[in-house]
C-alpha positions as CSV (number, residue, x, y, z in Angstrom):
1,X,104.5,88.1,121.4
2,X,107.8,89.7,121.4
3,X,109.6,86.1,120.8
4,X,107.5,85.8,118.3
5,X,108.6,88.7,116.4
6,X,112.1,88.4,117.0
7,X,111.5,85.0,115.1
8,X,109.5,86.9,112.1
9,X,112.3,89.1,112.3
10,X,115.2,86.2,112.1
11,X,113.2,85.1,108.7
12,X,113.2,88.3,107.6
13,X,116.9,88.4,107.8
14,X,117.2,84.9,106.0
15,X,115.9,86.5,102.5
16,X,119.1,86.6,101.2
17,X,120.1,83.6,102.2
18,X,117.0,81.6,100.7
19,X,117.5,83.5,97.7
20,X,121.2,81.7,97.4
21,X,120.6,78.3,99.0
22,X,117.4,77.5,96.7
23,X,119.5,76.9,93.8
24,X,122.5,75.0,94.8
25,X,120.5,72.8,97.3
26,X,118.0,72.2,93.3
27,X,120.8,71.4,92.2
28,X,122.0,69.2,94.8
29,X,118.7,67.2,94.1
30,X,119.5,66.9,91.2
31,X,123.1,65.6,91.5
32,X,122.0,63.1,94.3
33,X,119.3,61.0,91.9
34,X,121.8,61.3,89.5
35,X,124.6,59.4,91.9
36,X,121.9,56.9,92.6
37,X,119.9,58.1,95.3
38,X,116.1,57.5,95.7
39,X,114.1,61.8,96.1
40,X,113.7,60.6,99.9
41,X,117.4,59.9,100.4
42,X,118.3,63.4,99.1
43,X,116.1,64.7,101.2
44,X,117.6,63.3,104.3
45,X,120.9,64.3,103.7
46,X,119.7,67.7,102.9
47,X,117.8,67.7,106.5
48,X,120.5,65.6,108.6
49,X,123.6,66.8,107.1
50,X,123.0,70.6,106.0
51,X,126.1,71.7,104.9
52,X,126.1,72.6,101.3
53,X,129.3,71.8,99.8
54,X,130.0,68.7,102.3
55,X,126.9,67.2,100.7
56,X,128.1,67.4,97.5
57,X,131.1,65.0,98.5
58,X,129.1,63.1,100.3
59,X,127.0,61.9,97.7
60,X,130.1,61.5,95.3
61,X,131.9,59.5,97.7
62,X,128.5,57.0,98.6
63,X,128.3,56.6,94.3
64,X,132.1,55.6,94.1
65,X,131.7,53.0,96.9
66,X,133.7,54.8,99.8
67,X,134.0,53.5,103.6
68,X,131.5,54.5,106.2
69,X,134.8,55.9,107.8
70,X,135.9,57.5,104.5
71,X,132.4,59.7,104.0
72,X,132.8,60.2,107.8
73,X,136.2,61.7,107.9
74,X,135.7,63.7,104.7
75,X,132.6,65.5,105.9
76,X,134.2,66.3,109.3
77,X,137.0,67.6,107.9
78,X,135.0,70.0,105.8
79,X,132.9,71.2,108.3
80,X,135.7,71.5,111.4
81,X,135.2,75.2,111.2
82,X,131.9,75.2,112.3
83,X,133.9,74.5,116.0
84,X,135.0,78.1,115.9
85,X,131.2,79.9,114.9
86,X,129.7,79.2,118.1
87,X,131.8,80.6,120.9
88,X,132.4,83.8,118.6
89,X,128.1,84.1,118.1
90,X,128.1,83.2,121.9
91,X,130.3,86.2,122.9
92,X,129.0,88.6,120.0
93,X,125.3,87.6,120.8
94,X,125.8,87.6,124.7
95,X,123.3,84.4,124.4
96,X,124.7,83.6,128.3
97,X,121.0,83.2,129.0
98,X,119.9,81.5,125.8
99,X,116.3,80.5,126.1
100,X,116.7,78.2,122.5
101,X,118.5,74.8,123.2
102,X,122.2,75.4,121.8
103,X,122.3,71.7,120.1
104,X,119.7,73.6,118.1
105,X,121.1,76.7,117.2
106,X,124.4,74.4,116.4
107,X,122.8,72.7,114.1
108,X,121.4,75.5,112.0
109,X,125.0,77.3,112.4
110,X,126.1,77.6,108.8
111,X,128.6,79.9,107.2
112,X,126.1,82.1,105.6
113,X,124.3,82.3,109.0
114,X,126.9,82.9,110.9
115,X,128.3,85.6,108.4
116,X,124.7,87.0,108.5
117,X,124.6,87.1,112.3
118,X,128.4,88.1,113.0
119,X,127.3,91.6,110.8
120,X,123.9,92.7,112.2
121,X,124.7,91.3,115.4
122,X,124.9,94.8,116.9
123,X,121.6,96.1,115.7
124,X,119.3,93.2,117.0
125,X,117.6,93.9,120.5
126,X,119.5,92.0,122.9
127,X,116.4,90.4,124.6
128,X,115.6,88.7,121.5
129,X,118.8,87.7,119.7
130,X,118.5,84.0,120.6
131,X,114.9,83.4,118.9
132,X,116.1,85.7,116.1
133,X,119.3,83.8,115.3
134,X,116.4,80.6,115.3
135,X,114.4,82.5,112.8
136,X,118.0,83.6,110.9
137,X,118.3,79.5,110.7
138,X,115.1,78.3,110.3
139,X,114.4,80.5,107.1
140,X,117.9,79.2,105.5
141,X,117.7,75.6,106.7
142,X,113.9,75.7,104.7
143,X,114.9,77.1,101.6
144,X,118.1,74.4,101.8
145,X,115.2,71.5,101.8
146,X,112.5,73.0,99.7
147,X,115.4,73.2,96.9
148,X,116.3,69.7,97.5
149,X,113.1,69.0,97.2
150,X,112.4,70.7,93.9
151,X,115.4,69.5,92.6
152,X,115.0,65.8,92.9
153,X,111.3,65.9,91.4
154,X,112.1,68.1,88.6
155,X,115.9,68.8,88.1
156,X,116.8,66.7,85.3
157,X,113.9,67.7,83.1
158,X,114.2,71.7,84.0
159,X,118.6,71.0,82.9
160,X,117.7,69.3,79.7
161,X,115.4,72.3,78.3
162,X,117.7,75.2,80.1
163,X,121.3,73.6,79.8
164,X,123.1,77.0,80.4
165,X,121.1,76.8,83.9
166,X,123.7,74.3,85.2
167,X,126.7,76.4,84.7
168,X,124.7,79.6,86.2
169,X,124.0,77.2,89.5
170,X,127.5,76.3,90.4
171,X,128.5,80.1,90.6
172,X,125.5,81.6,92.9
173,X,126.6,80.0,96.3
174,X,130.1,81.9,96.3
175,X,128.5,85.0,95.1
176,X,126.4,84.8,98.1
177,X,129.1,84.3,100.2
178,X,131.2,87.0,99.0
179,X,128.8,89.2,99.3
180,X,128.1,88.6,103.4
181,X,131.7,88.4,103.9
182,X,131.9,92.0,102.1
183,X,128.9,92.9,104.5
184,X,130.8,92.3,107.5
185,X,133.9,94.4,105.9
186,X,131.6,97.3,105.9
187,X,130.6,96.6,109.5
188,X,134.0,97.5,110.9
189,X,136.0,93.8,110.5
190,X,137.9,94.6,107.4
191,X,141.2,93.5,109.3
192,X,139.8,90.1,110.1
193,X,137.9,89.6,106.6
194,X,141.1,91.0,104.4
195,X,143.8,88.6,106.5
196,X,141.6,85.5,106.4
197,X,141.2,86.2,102.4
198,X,144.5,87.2,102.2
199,X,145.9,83.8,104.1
200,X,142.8,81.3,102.5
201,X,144.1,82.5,99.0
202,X,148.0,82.0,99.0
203,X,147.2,78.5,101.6
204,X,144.9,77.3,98.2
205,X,148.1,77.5,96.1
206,X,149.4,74.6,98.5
207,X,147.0,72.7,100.1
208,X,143.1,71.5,99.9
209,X,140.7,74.3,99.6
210,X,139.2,73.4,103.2
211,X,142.6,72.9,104.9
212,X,143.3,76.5,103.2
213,X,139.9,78.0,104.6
214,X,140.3,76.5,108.3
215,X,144.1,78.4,107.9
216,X,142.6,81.5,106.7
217,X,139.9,81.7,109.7
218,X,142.8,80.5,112.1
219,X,144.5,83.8,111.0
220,X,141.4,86.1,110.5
221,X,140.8,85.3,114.2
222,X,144.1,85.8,114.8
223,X,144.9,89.3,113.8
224,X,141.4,90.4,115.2
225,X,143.1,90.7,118.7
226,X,145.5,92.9,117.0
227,X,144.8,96.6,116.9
228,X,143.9,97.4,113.3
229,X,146.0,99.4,110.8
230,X,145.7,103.3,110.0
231,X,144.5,102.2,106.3
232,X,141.7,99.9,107.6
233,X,140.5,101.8,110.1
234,X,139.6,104.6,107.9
235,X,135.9,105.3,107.4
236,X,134.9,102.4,110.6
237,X,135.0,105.8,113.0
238,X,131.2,106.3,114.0
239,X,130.1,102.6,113.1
């Protein structure tokens, strides 16, 4: 019963998320039959893959004709930074004695999910916080292939009768984002969140935008061994 709950609880959580994943992964439907790809081959790089903006570039990539090493490399590098979620949920979590297999949790570790976990880690019971990260992924990782879904059946009729729906689409995924980073700013990591943003922007003037982010997390993590100055810690006393 009470893993149960702490499941309920974990799709609970997700809410948010599904709100923001069901219409980029629609419109990732949509883009994939466009590139060429039958409703059943979105959907399985929607299940396998799961990792929003990767999938994007992987379906561009497959209808240009790119290598099996080129779409393999590409999505690799775009996702390295998932190497650095796990042993920082594994420590904030304390999921030492993790009754869900970690390949599984892993899999389901996306940045929203992670940002999502990283802030409310401290208010979920500590017997339960495995199955609830589960739920936490499961409710995400559904919404990511029921969008799919709706938007390789339907997506290029719905576009053509709301065209200003495409534009609108494109913008919802970083809104979402920005607004669970600015979640766990409030929680008492404004340091980390302010450096990584700070490094991520002035790396993007430079360099690809995921070379910039893995450089902006690099420091983030960086100066969150560092003690925190006067002007951030104000209003964190008490949290």
């Amino acid at each position: 019963m009470e893993r149960t709950t702490g499941f309920l609880q974990g799709l609970r959580d997700s809410l948010p998320i599904a709100a923001g994943y069901l219409p980029i992964a629609f419109t990732f439907g949509v883009v994939a039959i466009q590139s060429g790809l039958s409703s059943w081959q979105g959907l399985a790089v929607s299940a396998l893959v799961f990792a929003g903006a990767s999938q994007f570039v992987f379906v561009a990539l497959v209808a240009g004709g790119a290598s099996a090493w080129t779409l393999v490399a590409a999505v690799l590098l775009m996702n390295v930074r998932h190497v650095f979620y796990g042993p920082s949920l594994l420590s904030r979590l304390d999921l030492a004695r993790c009754r869900v297999p970690r390949p599984l949790l892993a899999f389901g570790l996306t940045d929203e999910v992670f940002a999502t976990a990283s802030a409310r880690a401290d208010t979920w019971p500590g017997r339960d916080r495995d199955v609830r990260l589960l739920g936490l992924e499961a409710g995400a990782y559904l919404a990511w292939l029921g969008g799919t879904v709706l938007g390789a059946a339907t997506g290029d009729q719905v576009l053509q009768r709301c065209a200003f729906l495409k534009d609108s689409l494109d913008f919802v995924l970083p809104a979402l984002f920005c607004a669970l980073v600015m979640e766990s700013a409030r929680h008492g990591r404004r340091q980390v969140v302010f450096v990584a943003l700070a490094v991520t922007l002035v790396l993007s003037l430079w360099l690809e935008s995921y070379l910039a982010l893995i450089g902006g997390m690099l420091a983030g993590a960086a100066s969150g061994a560092m003690p925190a100055p006067p002007f951030l810690r104000r209003g964190e006393k008490g949290r």
